[in-house]
Each structure stands twice: as C-alpha cells, then as structure tokens.
N, CA, C and O atoms as a Maestro MAE file, in Angstrom:
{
 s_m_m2io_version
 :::
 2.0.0
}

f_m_ct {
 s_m_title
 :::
 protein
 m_atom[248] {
  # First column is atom index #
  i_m_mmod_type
  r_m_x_coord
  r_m_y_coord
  r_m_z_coord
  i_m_residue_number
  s_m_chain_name
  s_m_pdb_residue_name
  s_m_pdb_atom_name
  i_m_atomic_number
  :::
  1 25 0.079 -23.471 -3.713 1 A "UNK " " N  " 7
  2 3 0.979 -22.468 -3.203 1 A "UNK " " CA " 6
  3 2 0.181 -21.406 -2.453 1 A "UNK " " C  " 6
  4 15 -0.793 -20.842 -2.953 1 A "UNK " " O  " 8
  5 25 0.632 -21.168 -1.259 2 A "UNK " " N  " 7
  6 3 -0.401 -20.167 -0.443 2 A "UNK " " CA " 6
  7 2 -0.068 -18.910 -0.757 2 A "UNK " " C  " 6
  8 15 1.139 -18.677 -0.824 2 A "UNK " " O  " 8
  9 25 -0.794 -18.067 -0.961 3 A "UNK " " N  " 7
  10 3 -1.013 -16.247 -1.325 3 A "UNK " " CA " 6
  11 2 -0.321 -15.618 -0.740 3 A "UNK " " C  " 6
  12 15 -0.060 -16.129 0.349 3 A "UNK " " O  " 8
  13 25 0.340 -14.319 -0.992 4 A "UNK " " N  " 7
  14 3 1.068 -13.913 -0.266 4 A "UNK " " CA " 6
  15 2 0.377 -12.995 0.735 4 A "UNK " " C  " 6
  16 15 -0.633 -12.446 0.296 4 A "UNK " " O  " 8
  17 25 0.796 -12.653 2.283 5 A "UNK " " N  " 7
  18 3 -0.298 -11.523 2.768 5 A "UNK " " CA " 6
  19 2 -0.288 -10.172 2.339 5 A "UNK " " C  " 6
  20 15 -1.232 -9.449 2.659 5 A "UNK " " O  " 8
  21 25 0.775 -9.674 1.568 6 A "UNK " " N  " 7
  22 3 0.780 -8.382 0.916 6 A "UNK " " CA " 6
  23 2 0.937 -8.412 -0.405 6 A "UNK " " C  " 6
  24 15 0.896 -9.477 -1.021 6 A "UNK " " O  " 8
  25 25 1.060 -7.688 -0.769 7 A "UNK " " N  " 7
  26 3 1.332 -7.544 -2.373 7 A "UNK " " CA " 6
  27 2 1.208 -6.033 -3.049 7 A "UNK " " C  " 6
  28 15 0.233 -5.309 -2.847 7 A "UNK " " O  " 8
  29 25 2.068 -5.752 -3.682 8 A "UNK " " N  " 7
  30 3 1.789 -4.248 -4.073 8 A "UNK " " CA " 6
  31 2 1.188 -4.013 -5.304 8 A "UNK " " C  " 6
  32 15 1.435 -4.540 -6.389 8 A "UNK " " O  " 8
  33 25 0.244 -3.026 -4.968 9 A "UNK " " N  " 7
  34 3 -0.769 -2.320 -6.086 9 A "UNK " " CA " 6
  35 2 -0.122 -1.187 -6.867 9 A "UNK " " C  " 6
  36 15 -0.582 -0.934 -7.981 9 A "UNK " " O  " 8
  37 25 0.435 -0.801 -6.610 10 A "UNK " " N  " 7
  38 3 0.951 0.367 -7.264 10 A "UNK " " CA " 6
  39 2 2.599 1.187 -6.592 10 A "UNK " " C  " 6
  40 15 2.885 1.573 -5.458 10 A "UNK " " O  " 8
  41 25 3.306 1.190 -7.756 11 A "UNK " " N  " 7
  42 3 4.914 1.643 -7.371 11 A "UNK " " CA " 6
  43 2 4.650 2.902 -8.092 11 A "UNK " " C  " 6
  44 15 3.976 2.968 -9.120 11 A "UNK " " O  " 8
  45 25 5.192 3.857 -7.527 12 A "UNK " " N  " 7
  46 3 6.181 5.684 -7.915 12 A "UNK " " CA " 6
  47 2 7.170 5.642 -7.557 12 A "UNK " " C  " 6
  48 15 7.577 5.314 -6.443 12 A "UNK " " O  " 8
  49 25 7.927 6.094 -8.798 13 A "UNK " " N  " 7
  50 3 9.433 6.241 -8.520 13 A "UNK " " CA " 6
  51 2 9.784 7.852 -9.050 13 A "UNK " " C  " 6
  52 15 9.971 8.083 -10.245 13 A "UNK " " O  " 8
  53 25 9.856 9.087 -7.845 14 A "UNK " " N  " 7
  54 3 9.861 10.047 -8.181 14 A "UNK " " CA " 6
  55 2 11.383 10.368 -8.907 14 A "UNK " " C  " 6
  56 15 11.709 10.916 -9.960 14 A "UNK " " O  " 8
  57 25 11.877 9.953 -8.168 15 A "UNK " " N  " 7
  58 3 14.234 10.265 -8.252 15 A "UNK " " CA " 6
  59 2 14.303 9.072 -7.557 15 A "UNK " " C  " 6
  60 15 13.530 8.242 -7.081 15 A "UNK " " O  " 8
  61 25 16.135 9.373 -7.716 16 A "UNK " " N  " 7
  62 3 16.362 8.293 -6.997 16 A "UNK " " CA " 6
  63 2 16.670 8.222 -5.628 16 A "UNK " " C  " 6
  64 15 17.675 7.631 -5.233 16 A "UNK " " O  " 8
  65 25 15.795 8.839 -4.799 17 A "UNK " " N  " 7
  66 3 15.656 9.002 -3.694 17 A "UNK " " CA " 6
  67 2 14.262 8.394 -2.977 17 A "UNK " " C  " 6
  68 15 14.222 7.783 -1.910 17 A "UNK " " O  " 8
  69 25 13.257 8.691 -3.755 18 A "UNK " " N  " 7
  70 3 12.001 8.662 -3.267 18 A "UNK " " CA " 6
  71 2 11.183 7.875 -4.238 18 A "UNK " " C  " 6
  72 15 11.205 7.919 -5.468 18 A "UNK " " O  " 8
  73 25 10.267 6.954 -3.226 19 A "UNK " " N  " 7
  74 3 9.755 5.968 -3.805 19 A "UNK " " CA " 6
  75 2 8.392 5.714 -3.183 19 A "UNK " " C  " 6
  76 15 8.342 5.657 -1.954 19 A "UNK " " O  " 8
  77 25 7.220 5.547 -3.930 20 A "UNK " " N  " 7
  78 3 6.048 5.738 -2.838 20 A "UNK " " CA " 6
  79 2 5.307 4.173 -3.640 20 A "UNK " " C  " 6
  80 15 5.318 3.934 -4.848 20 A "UNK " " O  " 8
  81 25 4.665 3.224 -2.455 21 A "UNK " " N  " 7
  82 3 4.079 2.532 -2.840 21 A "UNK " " CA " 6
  83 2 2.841 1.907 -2.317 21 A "UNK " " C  " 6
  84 15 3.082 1.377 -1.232 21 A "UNK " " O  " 8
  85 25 1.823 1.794 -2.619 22 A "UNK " " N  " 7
  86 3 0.389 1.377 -2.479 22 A "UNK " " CA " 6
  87 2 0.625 -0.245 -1.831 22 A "UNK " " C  " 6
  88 15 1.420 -0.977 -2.420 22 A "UNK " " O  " 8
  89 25 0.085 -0.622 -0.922 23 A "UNK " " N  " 7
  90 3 0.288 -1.596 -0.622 23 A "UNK " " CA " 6
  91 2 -0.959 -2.238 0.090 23 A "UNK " " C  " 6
  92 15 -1.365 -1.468 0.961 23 A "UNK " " O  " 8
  93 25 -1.850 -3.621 -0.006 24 A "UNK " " N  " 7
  94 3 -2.954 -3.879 -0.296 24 A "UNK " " CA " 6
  95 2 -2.480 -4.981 0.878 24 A "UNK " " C  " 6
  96 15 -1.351 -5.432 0.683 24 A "UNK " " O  " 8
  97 25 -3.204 -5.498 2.114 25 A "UNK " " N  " 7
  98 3 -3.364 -6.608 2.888 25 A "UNK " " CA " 6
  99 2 -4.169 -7.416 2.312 25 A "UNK " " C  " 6
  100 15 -5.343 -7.058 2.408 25 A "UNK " " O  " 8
  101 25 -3.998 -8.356 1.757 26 A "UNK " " N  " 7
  102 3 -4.787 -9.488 1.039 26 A "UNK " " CA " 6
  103 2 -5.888 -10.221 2.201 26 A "UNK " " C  " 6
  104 15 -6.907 -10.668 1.676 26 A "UNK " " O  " 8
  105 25 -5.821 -10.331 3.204 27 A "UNK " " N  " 7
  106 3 -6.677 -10.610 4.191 27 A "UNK " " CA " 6
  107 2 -7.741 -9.978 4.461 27 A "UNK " " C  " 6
  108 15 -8.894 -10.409 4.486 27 A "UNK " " O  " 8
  109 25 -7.159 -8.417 4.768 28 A "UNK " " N  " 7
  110 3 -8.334 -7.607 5.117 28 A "UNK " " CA " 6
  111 2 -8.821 -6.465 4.280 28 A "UNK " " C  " 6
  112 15 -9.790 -5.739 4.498 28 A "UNK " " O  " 8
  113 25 -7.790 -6.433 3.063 29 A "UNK " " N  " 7
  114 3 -8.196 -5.489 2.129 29 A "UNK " " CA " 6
  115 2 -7.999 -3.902 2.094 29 A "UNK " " C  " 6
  116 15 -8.210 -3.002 1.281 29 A "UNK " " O  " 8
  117 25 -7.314 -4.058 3.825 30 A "UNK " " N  " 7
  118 3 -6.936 -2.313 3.487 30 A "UNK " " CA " 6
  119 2 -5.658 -1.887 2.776 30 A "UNK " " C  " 6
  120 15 -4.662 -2.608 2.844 30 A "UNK " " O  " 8
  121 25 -5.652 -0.949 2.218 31 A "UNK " " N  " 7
  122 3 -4.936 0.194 1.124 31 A "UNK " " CA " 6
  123 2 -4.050 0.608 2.639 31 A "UNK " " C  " 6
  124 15 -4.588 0.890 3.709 31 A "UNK " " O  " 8
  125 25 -2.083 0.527 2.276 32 A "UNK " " N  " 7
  126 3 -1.465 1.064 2.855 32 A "UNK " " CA " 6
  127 2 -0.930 2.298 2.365 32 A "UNK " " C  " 6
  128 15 -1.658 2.613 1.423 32 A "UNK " " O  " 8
  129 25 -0.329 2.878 2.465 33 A "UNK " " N  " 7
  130 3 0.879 4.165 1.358 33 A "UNK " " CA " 6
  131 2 1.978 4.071 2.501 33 A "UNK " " C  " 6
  132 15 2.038 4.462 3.667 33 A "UNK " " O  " 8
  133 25 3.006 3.223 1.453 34 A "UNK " " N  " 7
  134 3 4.423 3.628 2.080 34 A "UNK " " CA " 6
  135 2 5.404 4.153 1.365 34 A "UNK " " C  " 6
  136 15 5.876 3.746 0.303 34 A "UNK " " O  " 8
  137 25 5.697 5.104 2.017 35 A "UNK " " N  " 7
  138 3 6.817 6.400 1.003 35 A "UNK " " CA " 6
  139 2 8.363 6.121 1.622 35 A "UNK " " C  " 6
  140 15 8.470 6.319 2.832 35 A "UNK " " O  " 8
  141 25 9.450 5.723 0.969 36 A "UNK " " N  " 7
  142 3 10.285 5.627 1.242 36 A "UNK " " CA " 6
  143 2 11.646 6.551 0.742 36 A "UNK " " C  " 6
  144 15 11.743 6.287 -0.456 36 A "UNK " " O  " 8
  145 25 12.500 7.298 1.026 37 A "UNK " " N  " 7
  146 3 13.191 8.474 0.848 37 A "UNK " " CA " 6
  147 2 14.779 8.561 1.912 37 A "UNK " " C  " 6
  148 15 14.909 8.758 3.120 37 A "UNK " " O  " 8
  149 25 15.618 8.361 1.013 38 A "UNK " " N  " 7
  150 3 17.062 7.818 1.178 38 A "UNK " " CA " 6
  151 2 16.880 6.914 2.688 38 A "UNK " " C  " 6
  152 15 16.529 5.737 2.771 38 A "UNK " " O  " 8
  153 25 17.164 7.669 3.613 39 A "UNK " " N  " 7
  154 3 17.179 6.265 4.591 39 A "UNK " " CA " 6
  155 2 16.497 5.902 5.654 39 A "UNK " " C  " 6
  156 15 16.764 5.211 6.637 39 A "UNK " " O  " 8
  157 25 15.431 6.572 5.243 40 A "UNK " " N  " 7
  158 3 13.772 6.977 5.992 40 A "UNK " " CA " 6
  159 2 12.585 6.626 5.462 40 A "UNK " " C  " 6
  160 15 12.360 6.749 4.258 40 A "UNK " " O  " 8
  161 25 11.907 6.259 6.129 41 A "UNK " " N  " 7
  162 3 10.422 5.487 5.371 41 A "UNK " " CA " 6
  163 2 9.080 5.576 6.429 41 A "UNK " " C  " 6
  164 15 9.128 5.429 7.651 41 A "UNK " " O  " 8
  165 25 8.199 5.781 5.825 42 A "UNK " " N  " 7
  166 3 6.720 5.509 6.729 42 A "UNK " " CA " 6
  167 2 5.757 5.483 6.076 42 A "UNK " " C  " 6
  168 15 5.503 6.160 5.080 42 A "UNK " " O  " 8
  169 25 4.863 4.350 6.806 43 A "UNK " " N  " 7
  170 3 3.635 3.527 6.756 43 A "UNK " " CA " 6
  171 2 2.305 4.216 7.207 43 A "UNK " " C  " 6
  172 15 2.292 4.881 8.243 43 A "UNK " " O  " 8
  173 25 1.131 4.054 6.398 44 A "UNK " " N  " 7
  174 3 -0.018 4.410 7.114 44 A "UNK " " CA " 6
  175 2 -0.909 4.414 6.069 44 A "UNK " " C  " 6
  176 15 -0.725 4.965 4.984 44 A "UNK " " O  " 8
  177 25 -2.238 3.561 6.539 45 A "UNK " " N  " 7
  178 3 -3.645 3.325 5.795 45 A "UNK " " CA " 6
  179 2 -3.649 4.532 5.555 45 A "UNK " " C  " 6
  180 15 -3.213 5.477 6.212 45 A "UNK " " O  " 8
  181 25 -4.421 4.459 4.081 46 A "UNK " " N  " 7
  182 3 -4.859 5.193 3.218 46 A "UNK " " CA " 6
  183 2 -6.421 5.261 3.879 46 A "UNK " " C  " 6
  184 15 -6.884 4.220 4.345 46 A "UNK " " O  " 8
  185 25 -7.248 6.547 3.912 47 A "UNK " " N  " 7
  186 3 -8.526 7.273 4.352 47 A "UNK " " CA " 6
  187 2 -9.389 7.519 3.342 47 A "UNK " " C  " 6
  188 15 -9.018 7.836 2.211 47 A "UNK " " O  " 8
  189 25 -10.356 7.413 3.626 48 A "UNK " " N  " 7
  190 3 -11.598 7.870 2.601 48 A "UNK " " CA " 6
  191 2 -11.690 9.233 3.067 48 A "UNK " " C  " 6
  192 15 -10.673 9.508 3.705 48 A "UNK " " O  " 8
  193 25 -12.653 10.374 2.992 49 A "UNK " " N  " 7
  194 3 -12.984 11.401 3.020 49 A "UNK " " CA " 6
  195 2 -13.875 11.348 4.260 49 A "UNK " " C  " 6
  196 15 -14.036 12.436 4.813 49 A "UNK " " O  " 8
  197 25 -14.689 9.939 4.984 50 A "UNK " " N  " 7
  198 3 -15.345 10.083 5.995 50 A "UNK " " CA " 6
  199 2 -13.829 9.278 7.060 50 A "UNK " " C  " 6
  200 15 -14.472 8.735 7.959 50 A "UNK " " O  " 8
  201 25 -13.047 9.120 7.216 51 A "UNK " " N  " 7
  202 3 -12.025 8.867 7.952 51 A "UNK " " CA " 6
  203 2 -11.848 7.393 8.133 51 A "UNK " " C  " 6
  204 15 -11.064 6.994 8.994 51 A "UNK " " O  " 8
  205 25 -12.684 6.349 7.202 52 A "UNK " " N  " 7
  206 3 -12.368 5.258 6.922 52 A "UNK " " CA " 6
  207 2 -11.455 4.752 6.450 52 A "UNK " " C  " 6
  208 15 -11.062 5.441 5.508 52 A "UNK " " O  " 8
  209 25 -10.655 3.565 6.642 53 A "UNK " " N  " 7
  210 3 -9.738 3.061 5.694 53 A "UNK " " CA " 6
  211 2 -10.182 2.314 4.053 53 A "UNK " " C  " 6
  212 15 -11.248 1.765 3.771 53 A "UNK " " O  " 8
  213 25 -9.208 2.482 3.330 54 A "UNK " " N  " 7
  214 3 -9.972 2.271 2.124 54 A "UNK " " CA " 6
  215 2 -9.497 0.710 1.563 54 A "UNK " " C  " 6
  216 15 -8.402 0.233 1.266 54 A "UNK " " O  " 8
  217 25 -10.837 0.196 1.577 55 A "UNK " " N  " 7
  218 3 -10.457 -1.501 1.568 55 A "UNK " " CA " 6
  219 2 -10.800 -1.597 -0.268 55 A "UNK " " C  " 6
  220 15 -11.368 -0.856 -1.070 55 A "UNK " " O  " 8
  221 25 -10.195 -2.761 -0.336 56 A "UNK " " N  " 7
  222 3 -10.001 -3.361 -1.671 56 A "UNK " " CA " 6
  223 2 -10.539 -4.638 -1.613 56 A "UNK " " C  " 6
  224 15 -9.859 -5.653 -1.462 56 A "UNK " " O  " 8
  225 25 -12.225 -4.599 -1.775 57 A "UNK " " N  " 7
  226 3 -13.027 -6.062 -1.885 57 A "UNK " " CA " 6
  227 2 -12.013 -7.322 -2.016 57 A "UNK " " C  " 6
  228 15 -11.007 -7.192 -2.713 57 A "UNK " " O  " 8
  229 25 -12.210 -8.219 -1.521 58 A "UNK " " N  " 7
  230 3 -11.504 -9.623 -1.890 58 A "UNK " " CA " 6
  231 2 -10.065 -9.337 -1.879 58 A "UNK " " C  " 6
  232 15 -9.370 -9.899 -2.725 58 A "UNK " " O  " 8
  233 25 -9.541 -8.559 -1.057 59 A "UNK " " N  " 7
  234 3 -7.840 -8.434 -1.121 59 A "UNK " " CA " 6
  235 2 -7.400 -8.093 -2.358 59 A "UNK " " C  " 6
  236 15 -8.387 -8.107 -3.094 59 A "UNK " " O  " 8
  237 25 -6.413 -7.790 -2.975 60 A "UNK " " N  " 7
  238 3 -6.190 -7.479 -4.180 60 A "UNK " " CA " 6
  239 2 -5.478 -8.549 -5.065 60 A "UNK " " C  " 6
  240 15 -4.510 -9.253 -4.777 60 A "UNK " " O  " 8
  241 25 -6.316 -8.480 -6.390 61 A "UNK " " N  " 7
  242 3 -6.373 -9.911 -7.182 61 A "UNK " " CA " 6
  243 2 -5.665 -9.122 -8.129 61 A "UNK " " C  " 6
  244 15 -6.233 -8.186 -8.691 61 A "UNK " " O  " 8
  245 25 -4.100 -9.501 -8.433 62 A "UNK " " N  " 7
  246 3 -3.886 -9.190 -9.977 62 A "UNK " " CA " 6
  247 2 -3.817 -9.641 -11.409 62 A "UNK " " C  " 6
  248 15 -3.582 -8.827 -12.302 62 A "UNK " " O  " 8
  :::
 }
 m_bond[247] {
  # First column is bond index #
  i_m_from
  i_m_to
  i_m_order
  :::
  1 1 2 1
  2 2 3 1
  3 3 4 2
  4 3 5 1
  5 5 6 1
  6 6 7 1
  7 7 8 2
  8 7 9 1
  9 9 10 1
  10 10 11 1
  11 11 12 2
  12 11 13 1
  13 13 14 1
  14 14 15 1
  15 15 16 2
  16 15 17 1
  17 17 18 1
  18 18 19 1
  19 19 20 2
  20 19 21 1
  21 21 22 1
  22 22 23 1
  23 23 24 2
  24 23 25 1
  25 25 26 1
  26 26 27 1
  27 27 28 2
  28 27 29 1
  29 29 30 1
  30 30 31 1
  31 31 32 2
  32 31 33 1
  33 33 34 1
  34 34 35 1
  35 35 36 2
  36 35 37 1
  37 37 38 1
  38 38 39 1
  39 39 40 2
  40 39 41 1
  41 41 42 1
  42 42 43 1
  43 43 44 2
  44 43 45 1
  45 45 46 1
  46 46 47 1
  47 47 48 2
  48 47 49 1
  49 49 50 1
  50 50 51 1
  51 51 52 2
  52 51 53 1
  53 53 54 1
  54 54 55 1
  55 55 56 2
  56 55 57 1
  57 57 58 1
  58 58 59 1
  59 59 60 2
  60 59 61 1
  61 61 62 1
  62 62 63 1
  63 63 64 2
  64 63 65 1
  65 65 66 1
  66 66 67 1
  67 67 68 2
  68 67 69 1
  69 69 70 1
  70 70 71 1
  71 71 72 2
  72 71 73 1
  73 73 74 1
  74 74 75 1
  75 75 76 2
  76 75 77 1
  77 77 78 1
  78 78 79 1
  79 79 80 2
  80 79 81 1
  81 81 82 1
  82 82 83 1
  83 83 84 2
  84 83 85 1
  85 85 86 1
  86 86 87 1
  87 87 88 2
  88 87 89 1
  89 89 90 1
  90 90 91 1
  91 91 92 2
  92 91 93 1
  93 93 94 1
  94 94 95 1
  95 95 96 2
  96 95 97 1
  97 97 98 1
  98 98 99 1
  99 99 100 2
  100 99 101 1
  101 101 102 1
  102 102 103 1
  103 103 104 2
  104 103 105 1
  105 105 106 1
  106 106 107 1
  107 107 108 2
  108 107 109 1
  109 109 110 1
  110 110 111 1
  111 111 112 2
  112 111 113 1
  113 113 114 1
  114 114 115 1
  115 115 116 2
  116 115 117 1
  117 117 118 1
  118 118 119 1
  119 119 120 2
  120 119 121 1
  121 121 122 1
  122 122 123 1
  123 123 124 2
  124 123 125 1
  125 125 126 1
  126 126 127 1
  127 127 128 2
  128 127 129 1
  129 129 130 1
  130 130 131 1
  131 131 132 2
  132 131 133 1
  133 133 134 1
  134 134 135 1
  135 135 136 2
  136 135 137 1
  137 137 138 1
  138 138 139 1
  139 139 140 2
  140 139 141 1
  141 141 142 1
  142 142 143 1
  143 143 144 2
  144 143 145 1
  145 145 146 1
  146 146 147 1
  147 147 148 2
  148 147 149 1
  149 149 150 1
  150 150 151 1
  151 151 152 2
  152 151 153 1
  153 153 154 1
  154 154 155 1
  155 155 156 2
  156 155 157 1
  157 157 158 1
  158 158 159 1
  159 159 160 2
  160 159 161 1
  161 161 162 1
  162 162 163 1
  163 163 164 2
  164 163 165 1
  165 165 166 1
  166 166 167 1
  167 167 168 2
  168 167 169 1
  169 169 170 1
  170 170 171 1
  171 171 172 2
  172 171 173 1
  173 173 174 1
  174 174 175 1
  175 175 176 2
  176 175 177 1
  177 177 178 1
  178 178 179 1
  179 179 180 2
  180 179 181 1
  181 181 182 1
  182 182 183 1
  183 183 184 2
  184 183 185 1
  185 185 186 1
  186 186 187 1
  187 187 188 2
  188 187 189 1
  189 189 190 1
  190 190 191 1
  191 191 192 2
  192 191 193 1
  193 193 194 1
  194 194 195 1
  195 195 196 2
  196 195 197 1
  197 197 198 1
  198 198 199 1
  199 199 200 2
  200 199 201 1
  201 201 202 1
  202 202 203 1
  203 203 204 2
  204 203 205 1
  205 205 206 1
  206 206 207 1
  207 207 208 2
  208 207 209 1
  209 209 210 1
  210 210 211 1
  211 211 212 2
  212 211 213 1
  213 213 214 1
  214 214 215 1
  215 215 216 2
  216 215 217 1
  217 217 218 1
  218 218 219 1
  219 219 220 2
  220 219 221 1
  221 221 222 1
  222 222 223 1
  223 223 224 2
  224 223 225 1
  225 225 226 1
  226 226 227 1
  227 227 228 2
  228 227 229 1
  229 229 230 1
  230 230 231 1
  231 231 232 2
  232 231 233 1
  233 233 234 1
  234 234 235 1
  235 235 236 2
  236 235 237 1
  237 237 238 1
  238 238 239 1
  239 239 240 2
  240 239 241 1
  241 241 242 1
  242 242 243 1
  243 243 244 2
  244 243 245 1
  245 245 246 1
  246 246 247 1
  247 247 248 2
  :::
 }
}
C-alpha cells in the first residue's frame, strides 16, 4: 500500500470555530501550520529562527 503524501502531526481544537493543524510532507519533510476558522483557512511552512523551513528527517513516521 503506498504512503500517503501528507499526514498530520499534530491537531488543536481551540472552540468550535478554530482548528490549527501541523501538517508534515512525507516526501520532503517540511512542517506546514494550517489554521482553519469558520469559513476561512490558511497555509504556510513553519520557520526556524534563521528563516528556514523546519523539516522532519525521513518524512514523518508515526
């Protein structure tokens, strides 16, 4: 069975409005954050402190 290309690392569920989730490219290993909030949502790599994206060795294995 082939891998999926995403997969999520981590769910927040603040209310029931807002929902933020970590999301890992199994290919290339970068860390997404997508925050989603009644009928609006947005995407964008997660940064290190030197303005890198923050990869997750070997895609993320759970």
């Amino acid at each position: 069975m082939a891998k999926d290309r995403f997969d999520i690392k981590e769910k927040n569920t603040m209310n029931l409005l807002t929902e933020t989730l970590v999301i890992v490219d199994n290919e290339t290993g970068v860390n997404y954050l997508y925050v989603h909030r009644g009928y609006g949502g947005g995407l964008t790599p997660l940064i290190d402190a030197d303005g890198k994206p923050i990869i997750t060795k070997d895609g993320y294995k759970k």
